[in-house]
ROVEX-162198 format. One record per residue: x, y, z of N, C-alpha, C, O in turn. Coordinates in steps of 0.001 Angstrom, whole numbers, plus 524288, in hexadecimal, padded with zeros to 5 digits. Layout:
N
XYZXYZXYZXYZ
...
//
This chain:
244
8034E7FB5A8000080000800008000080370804D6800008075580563802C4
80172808867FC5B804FA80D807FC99803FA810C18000F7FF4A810F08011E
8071F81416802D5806EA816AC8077E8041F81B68805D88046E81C7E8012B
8012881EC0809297FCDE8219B8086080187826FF806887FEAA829628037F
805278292B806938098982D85802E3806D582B1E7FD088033E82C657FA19
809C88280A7FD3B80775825307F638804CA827617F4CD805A1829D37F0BF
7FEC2827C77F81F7FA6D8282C7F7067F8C482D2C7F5547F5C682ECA7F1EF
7FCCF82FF57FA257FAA3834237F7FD7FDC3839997F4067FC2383DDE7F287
8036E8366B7F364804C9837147EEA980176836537E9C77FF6583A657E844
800AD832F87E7907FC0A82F607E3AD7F725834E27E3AD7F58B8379F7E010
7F62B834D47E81D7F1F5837DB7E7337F35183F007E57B7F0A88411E7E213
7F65E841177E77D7F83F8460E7E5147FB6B845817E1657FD3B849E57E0A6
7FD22842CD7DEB67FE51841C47D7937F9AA841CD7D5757F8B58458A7D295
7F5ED83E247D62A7F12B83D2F7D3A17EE39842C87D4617EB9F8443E7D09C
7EE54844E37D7487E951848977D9037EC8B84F6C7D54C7EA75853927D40D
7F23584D6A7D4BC7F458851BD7D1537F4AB851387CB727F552854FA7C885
7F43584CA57CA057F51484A607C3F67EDEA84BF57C1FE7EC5584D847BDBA
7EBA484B1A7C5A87E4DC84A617C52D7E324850677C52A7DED2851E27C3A8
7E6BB8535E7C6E07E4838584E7CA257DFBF858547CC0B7DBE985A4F7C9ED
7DFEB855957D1127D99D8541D7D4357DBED853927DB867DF62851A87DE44
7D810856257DBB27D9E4855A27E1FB7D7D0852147E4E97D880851A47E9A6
7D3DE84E0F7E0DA7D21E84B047E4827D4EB846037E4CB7D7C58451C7E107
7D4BC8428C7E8737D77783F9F7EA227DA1583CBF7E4ED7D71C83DA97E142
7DF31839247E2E77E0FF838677DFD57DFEA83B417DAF67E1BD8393A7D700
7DDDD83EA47DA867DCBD840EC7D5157D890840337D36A7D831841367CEBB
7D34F83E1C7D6437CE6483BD17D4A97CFB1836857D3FC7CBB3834007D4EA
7D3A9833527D2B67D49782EEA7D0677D3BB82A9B7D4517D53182AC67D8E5
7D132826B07D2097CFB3822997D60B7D46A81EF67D5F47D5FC81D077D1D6
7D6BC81E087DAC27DAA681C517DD297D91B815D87E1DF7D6C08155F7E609
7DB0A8133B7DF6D7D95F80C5B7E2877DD2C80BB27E50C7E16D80B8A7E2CE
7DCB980AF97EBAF7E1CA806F67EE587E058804017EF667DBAE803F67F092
7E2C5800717EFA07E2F87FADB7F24D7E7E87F84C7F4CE7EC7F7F7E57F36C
7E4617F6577FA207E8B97F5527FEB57E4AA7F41C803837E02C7F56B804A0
7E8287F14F805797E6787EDE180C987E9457F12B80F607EDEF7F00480F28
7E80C7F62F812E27ECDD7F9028158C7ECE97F23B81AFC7EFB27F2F081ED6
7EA297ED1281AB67ECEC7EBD281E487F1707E6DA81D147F25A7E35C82041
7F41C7E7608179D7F6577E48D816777FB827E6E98142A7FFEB7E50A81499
7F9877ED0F810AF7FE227EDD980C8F7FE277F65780ED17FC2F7FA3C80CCC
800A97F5A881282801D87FB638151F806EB7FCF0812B280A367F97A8122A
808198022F810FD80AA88033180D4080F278020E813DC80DE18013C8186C
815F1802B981072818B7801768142981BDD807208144A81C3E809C58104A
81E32808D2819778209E80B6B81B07826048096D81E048260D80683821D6
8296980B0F81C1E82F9D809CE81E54830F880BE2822F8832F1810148243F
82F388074F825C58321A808CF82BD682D7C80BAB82DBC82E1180FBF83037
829EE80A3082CF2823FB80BFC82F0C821AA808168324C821C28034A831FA
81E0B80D4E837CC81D33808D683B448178B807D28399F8166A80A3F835A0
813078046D83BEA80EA0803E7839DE80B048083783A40807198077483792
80B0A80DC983D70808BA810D183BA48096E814008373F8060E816D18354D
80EF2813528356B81079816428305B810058134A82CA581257815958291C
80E9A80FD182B2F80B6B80C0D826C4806BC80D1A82766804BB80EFA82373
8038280C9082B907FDB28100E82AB87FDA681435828707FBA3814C98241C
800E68196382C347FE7081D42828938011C81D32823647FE5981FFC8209E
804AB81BA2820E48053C81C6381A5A8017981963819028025D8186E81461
7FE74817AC819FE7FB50813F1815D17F6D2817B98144D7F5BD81B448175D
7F37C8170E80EA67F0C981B3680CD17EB9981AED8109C7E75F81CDC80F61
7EC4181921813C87E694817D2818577E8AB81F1D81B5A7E5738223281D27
7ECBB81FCC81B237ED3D8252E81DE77ED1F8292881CBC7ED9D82D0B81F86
7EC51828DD8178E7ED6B82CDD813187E97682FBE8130A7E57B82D5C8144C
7E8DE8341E8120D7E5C4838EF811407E158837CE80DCA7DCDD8393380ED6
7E33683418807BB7E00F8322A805437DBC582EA2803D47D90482DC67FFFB
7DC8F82C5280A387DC1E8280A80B887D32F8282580C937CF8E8250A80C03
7D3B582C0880DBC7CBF282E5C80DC97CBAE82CF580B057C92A828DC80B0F
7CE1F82EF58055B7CAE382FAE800B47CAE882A0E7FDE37C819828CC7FA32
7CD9E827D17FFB27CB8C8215B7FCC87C60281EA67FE7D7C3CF81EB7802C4
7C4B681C8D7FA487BEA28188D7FDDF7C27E8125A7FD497C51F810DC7F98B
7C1F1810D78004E7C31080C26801E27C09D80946800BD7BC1180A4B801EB
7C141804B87FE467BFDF7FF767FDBA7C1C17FA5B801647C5887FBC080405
7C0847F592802497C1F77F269804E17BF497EDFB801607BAE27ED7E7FF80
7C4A97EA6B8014C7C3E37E5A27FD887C2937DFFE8026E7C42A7DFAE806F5
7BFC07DCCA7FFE97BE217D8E2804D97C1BC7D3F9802BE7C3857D16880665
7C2BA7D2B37FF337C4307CDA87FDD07CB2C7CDFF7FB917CC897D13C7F848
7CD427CBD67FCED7D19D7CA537FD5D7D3217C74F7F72F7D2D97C2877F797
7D41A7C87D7F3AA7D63E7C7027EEBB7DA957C2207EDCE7DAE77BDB47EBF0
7DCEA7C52C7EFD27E3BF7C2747F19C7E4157BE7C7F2E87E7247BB737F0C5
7E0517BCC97F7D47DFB87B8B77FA9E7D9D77B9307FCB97D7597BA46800B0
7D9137B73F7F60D7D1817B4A87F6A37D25C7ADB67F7887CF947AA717F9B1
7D6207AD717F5867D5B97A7527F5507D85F7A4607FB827D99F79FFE7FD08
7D83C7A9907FD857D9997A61B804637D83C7A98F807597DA947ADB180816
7D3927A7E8809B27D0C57ABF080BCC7D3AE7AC60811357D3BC7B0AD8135C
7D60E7A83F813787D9017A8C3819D27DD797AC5081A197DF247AEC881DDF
7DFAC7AC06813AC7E2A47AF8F814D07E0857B5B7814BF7E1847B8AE81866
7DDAD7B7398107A7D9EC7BD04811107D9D17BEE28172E7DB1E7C3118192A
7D85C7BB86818C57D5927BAE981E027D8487BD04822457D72F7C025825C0
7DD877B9818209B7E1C17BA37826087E3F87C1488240A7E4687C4E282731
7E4FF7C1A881E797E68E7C6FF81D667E48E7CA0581ECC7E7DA7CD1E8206E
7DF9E7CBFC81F917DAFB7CE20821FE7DCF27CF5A826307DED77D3B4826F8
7DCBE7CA4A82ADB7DBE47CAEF82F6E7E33D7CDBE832047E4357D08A835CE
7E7BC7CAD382D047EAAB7CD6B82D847EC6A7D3DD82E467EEEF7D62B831A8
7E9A17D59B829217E8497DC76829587E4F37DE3182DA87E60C7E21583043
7E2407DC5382E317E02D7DDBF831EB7E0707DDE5838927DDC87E00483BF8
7E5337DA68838847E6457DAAF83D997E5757D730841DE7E7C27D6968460C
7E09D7D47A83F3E7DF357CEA5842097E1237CA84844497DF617C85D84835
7E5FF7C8ED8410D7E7747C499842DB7EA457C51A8483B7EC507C9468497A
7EA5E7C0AF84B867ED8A7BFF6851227F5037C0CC8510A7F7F17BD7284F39
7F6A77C564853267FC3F7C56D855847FF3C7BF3B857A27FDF57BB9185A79
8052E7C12A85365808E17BB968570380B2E7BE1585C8680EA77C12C85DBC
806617BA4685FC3809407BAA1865958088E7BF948676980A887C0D686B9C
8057B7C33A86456802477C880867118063B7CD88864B5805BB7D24286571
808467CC168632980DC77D03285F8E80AF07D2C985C3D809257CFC8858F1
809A67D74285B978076E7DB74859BB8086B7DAEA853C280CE47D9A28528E
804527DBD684F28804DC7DB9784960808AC7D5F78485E80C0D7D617844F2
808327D33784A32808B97CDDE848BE805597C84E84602800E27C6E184716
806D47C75A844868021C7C34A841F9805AB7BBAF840D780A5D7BAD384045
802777B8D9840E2804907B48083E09802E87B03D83ACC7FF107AD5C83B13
807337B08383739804047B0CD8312D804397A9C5830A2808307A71D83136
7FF037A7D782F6C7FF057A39A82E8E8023479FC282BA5801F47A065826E3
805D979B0082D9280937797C982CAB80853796F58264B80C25796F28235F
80334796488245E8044A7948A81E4F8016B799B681B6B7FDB7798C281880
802B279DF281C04805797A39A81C7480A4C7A3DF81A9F80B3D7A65C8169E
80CA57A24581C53812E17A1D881E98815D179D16818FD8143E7989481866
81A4F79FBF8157B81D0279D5D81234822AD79F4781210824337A3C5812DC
8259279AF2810E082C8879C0F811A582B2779FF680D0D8273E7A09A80A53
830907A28F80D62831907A666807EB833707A188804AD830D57A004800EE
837D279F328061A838E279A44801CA834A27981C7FFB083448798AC7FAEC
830CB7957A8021482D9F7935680074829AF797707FCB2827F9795807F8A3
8282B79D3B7FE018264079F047F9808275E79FFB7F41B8250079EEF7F00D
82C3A7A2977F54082EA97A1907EF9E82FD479DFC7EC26830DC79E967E77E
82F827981F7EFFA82F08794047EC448293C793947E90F82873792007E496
8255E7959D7ED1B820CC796367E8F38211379B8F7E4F281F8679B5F7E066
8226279E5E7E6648228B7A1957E107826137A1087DD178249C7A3117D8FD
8292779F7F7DCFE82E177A15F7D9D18304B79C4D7D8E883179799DA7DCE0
8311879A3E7D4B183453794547D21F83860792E87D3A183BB9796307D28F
83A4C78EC27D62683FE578E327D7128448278EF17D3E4848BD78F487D628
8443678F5E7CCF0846A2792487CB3D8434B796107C73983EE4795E87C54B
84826799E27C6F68467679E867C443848E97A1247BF6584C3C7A4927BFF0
847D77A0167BC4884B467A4747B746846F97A7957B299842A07A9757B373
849347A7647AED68458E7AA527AB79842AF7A6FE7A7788402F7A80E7A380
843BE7A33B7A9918407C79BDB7A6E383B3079CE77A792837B779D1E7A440
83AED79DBE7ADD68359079DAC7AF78834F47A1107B283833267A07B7B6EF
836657A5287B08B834CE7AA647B4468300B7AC967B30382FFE7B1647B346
82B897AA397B18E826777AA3B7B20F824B27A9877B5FF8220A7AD117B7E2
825577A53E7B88B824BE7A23E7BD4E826CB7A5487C1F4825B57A3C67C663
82A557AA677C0FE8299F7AD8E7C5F682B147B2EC7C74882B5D7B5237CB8A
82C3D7B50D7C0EA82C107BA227BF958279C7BDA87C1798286A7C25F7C1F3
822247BB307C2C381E797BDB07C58D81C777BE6D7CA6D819607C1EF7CB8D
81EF07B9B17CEBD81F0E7B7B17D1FD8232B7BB717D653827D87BC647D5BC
81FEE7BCF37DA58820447C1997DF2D8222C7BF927E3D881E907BCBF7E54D
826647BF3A7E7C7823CA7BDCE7EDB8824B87C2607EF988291F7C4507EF88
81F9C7C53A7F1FB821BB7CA8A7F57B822C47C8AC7FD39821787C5CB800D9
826817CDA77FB398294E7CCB48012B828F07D1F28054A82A987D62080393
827027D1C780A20825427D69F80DA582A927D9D380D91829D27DE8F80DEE
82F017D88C80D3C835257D9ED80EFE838CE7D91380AE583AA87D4DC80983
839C87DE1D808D883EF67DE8180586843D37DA7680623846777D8DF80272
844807D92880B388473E7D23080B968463D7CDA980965848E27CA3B8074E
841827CE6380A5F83CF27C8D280B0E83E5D7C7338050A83F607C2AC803C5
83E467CCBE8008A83C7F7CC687FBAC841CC7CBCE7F80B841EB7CA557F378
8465B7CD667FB7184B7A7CD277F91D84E4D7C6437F95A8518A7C4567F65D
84B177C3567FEF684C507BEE48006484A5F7BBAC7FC3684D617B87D7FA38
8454D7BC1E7FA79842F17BA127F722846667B9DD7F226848477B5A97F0C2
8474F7BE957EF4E8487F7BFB57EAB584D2C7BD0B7EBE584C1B7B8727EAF9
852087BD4D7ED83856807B85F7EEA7855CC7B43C7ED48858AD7B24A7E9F4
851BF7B1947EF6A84F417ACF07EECC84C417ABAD7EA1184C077A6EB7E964
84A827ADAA7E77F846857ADBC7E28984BA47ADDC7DDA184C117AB417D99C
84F7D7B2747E0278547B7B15C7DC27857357AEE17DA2B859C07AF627D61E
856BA7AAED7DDF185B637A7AE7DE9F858E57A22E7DB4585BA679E8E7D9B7
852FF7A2917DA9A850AA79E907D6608519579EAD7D0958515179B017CD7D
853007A4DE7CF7E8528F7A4A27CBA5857D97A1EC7C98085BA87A1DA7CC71
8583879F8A7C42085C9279DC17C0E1861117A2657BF79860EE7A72C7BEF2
864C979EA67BF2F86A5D7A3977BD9186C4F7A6877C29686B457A6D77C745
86FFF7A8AC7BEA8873787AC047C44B871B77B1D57C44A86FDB7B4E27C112
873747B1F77CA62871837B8DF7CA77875E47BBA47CAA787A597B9E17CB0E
8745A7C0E77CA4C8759E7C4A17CB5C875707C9637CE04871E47CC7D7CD0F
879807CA8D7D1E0879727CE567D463879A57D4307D29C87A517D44C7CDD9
879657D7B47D41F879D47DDB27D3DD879687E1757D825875487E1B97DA9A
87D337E4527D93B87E487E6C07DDF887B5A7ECEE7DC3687B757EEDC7D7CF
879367EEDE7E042878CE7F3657DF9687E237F86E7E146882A07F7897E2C1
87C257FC587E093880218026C7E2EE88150801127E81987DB67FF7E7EADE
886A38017E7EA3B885A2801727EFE988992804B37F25F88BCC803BA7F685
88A7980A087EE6E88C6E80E937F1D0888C1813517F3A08844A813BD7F1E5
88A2B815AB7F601887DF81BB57F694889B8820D57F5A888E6F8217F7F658
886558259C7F3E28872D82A1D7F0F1886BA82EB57F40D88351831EB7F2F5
88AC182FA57F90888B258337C7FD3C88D85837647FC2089163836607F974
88CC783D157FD4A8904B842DD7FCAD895788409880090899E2841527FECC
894FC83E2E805398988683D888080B89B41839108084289871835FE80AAA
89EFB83715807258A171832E1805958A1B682F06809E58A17F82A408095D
8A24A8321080EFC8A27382EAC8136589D5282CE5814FD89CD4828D08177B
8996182FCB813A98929182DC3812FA89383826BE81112890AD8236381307
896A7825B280E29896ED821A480BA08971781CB380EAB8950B8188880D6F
89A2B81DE28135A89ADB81A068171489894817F281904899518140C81BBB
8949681A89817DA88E5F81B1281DBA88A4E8153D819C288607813A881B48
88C7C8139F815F588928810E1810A688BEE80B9480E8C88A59809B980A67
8904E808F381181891DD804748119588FDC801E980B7C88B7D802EB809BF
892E07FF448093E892117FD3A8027088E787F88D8068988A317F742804C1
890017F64780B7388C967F15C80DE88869D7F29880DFC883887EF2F80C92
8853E7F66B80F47880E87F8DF8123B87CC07F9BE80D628786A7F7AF80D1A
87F877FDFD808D987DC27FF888057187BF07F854801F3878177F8717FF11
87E837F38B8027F87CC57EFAD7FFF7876E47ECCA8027A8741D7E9A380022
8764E7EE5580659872AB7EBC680A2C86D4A7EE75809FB869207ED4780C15
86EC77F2C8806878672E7F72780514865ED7F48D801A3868147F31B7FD96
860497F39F8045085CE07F0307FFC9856F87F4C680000852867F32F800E6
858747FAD77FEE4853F97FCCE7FE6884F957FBDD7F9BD850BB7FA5E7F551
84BAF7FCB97FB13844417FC647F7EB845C87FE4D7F377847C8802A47F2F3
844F37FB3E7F00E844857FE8A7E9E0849527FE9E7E736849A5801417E334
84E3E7FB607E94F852807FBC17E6E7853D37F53C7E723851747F2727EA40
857BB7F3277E3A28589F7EEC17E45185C187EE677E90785D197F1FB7EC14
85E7F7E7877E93A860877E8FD7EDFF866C27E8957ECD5868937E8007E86A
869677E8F07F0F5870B57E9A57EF58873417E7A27EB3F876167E9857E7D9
870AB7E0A77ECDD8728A7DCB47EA9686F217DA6B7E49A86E757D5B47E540
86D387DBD47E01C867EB7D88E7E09586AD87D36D7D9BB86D457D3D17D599
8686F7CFD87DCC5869E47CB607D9B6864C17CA107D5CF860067CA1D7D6AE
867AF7C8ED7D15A8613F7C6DE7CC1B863BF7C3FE7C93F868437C5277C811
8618D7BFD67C793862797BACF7C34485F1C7BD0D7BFB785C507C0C67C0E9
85F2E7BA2A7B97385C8D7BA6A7B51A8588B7B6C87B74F8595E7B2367B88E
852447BA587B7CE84DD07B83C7B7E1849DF7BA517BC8D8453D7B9997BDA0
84F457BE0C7BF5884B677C03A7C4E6847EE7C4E67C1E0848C77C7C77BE1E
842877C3EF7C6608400F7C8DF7C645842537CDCA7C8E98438A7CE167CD8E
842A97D0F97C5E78441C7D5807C7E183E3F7DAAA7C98083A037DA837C73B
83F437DD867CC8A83CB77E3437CC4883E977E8DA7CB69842367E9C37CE72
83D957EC717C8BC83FC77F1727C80983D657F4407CC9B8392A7F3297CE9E
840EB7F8597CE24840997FB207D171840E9800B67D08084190804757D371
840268002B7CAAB83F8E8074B7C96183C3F807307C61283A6F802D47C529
83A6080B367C3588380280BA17BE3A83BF780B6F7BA8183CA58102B7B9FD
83F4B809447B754841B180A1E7B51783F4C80BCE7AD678412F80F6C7AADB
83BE7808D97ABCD83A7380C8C7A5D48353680A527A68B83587805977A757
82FBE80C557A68A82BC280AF57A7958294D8098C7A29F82576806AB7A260
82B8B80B9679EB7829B780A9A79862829E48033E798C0826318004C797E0
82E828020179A0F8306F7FD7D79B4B82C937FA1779E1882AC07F60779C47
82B777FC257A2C28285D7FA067A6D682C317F8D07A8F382C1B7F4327AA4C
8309B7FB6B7AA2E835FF7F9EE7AE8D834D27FDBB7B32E83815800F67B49B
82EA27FD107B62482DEF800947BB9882EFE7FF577BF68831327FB187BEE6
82ECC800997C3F382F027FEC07CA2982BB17F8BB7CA73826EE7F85F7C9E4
82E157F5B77CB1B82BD47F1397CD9382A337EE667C8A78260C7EBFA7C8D3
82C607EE677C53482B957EB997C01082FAA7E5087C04F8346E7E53B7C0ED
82D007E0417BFC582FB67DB6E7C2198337D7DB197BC7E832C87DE027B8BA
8369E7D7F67BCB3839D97D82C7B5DE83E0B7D3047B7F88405B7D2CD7BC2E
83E207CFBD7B4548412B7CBCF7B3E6846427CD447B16D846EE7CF0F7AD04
84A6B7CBFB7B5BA84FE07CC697B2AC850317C65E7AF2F84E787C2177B08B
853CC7C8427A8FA853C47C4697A48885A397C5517A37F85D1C7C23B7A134
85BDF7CAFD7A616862487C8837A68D865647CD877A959863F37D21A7A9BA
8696A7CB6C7AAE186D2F7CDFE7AEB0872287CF8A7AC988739D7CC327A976
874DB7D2A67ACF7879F17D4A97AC2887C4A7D5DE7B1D687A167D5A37B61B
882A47D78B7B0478868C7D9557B579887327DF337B3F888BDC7E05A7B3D0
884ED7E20D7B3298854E7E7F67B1388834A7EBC07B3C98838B7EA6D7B867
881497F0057B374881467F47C7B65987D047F4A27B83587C137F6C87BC67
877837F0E37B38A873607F0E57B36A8723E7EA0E7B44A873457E6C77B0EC
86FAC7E8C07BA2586E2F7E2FF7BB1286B307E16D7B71586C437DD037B581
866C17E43D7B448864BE7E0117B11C863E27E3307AB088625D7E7957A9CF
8657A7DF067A859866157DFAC7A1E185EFE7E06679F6385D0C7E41979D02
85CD87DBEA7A0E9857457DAF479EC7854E77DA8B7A4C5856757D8CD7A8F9
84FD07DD607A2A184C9D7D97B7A6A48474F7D8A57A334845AA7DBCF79FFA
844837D2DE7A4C483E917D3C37A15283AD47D3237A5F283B9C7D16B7AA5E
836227D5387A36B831817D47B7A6DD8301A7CE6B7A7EA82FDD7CB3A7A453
82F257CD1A7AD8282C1E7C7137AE06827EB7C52C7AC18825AD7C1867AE47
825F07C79A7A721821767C4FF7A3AC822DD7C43979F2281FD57C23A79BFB
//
């Protein structure tokens, strides 16, 4: 869920492109969202500062009419689970051992990571049958969780990989500033939106872009693309094609 700023950015573009002062520009505007499942996230926020960013606080927030959906889509075909999600958001279920916002999640609930990825993803992998999992997702709550995975998913595929190091100096007025930025330290940032220090790819991984790079192309943010081959040059990848 996008945090209620978003919102009301969105809405003074629209209401200036429209020249209309009424809410988005006159334009009818649809959200959809469970604020008790998908609360936009805040870094290093405690749980009252995830409430108020959410568009439930927002100024704009009158002028919506609300709807409420009864049936569960996702999980029509198991109604115990609907059920328990429900009572999850809502707060229902019984504390472990009386420990405050705790819950415990039923045993066949509960799957190894090994064992999932053996259901998604083929024990081997190349561009033979990269049908079979060029489309195929596991999401992970934790930027760890999702790097552990991808190791593992790598290491199926056929052929050898390849590494590529990123930059790992710094650009200070003061030279002795420099010290303060260890070449060790600087290898160990794995910030949002950038790859990470180290990042390793064989011929056949899915890749993601992380910029817009030519949109004519369809080379935008978050566009999936199969590497088809690798070089040792300035530039990690020579080709890449789309997974269809």
């Amino acid at each position: 869920m996008s945090p209620g700023l978003q919102l009301t950015v969105v809405n003074r573009l629209v209401k200036d492109v429209m020249g209309s002062e009424l809410p988005f520009g006159g334009k009818p505007v649809l959200f959809a969202g469970d604020f008790r499942q998908i609360l936009p996230v805040v870094r290093r926020g405690t749980r009252s500062d995830i409430v108020r960013s959410s568009i439930k606080y927002n100024a704009l927030w009158r002028e919506l009419e609300q709807f409420s959906l009864t049936r569960n889509m996702r999980a029509d075909n198991d109604v115990n689970f609907a059920n328990w999600l429900l009572q999850l958001g809502s707060g229902q279920l019984p504390t472990v051992d009386g420990v405050p916002d705790t819950v415990e999640i039923p045993q066949h609930m509960v799957c190894d990571v090994a064992d999932l990825i053996d259901f998604v993803f083929p024990q081997q992998m190349s561009l033979v049958n990269i049908d079979e999992f060029a489309r195929k997702i596991i999401l992970c709550p934790r930027n760890d969780e999702c790097r552990q995975v991808n190791r593992t998913v790598l290491q199926r595929i056929d052929g050898a990989h390849r590494s590529y190091t990123a930059i790992d100096t710094v650009v200070v007025d003061d030279p002795d500033e420099a010290a303060n930025y260890p070449t060790e330290f600087l290898n160990t940032l794995e910030p949002d939106g950038l790859p990470p220090y180290n990042l390793t790819l064989k011929v056949g991984s899915i890749v993601m872009l992380l910029r817009n790079l030519d949109s004519k192309r369809r080379l935008c943010n978050g566009t999936r693309k199969t590497l088809s081959y690798l070089r040792c040059l300035s530039h990690p990848v020579e080709k890449m094609n789309c997974p269809s």
